[in-house]
C-alpha positions as CSV (number, residue, x, y, z in Angstrom):
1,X,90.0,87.0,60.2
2,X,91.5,88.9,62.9
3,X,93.7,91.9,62.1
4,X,96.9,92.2,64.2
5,X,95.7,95.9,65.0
6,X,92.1,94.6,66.7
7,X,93.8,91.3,68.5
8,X,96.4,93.7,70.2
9,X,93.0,95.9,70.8
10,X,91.6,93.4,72.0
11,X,94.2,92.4,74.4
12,X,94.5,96.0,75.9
13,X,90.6,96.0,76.6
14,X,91.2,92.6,78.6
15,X,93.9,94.1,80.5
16,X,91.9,97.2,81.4
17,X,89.1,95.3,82.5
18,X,91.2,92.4,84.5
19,X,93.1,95.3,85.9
20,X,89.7,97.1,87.6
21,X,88.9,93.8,88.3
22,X,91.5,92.9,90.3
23,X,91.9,96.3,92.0
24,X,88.2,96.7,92.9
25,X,88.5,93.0,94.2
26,X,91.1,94.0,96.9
27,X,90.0,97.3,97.6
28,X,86.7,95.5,98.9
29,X,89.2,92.8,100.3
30,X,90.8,95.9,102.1
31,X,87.4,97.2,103.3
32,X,86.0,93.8,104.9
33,X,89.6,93.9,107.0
34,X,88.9,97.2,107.9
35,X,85.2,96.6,109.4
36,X,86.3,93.5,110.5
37,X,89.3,95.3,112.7
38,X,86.6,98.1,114.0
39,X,84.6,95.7,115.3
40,X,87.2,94.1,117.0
41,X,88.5,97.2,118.2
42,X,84.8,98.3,119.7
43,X,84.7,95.2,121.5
């Protein structure tokens, strides 16, 4: 049986990690823009 103290831990730990997910997904979203603007740009 879950305690409410580990399902609320629980939940913060799945934030955290959709969170970094999330933010690392558009920072390398960000970054293929970026190259794909250079090379545009040195065309």
């Amino acid at each position: 049986m879950l305690s409410k103290k580990s399902r609320k831990a629980r939940r913060i730990l799945f934030d955290s990690i959709y969170k970094i997910l999330s933010d690392s997904f558009v920072c390398d979203f960000g970054l293929q823009n970026y190259t794909i603007k250079v090379k545009f740009a040195s065309y």
